[in-house]
C-alpha positions as CSV (number, residue, x, y, z in Angstrom):
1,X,-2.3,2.6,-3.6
2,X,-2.0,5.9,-5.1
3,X,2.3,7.9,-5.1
4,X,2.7,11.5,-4.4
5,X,5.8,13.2,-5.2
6,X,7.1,15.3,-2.8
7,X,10.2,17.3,-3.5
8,X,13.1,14.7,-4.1
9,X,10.9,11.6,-2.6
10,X,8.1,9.7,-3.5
11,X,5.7,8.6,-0.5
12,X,3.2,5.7,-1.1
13,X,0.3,5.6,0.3
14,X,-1.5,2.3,1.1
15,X,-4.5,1.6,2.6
16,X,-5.4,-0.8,5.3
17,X,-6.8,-2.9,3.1
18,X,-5.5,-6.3,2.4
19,X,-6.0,-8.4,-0.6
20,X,-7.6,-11.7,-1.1
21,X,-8.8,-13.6,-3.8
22,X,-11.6,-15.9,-3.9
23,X,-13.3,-18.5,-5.5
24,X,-17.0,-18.2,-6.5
25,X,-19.3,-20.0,-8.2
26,X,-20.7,-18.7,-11.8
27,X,-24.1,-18.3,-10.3
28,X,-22.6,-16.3,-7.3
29,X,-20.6,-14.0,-9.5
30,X,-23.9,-12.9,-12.0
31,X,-25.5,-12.2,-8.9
32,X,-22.6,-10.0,-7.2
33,X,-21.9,-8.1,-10.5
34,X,-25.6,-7.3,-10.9
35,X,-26.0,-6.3,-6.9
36,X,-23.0,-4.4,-7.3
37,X,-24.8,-2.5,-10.6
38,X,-28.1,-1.9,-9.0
39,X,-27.0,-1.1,-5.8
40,X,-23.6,1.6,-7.3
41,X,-21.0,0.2,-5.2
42,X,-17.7,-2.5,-5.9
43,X,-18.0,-5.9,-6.2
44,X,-15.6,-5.8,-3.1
45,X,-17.5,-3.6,-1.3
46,X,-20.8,-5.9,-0.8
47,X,-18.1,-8.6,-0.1
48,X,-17.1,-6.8,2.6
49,X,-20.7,-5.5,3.9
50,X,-21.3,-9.2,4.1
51,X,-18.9,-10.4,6.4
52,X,-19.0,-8.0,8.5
53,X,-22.2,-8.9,10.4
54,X,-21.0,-11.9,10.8
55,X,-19.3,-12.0,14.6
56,X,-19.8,-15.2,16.5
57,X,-16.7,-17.0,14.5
């Protein structure tokens, strides 16, 4: 979420994200924070690459 002052007003902008937290196990974070490294992107990001493949639910 990022403000921009225009004039008098200040409009925030918010993106259609929403936030969760999660619970991982030690093992699973080393392994996200190094993907995350190699590969240049968020930790968030791969998070969210992974689910989405995932329709049948």
């Amino acid at each position: 979420m990022y403000s921009v002052k225009s004039h008098y007003h200040i409009i925030k902008i918010v993106s259609s994200k929403i936030r969760k937290q999660i619970y991982i196990k030690p093992h699973q974070e080393h392994l996200l924070k190094a993907i995350a490294q190699i590969v240049g992107i968020s930790e968030a990001e791969i998070i969210r690459q992974a689910i989405d493949p995932i329709k049948k639910f």
